[in-house]
Steps between C-alpha positions, in 0.01 A plus 500: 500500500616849421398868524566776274377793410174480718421151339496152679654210256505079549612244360316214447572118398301244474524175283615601168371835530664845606390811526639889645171647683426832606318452819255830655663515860173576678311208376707245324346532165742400213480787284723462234632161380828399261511183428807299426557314187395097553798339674648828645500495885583755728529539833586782770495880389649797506485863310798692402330798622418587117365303217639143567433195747718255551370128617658197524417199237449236745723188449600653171770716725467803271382801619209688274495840423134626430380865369271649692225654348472834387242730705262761352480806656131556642 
């Protein structure tokens, strides 16, 4: 789990299936999902404090590095 800019990010693994979720800190509603490609694991999380996470691949022992997405100014 990680925190930048305001936003609450996890992780997630389960099965085959990975995802990087943006999670609403009051409530736990996943509000934003990016899903990994079929066979791509990741686990742990962290932000650079900009534009990039970094999770590990499981038993791959790579580490990941995922752009975050771009916000729109409201």
């Amino acid at each position: 789990m990680t925190w930048v800019d305001g936003e609450l990010w996890h992780g997630t693994w389960e099965d085959d299936g990975s995802e990087l979720r943006r999670i609403d800190p009051e409530n736990g509603t996943v509000l934003e999902r990016l899903e990994m490609p079929p066979g791509v694991g990741v686990s742990g999380l962290e932000s650079d404090g900009a534009n990039l996470f970094y999770c590990g691949g499981g038993p791959s022992g790579k580490v990941r590095a995922v752009r975050r997405p771009k916000r729109t100014q409201a």
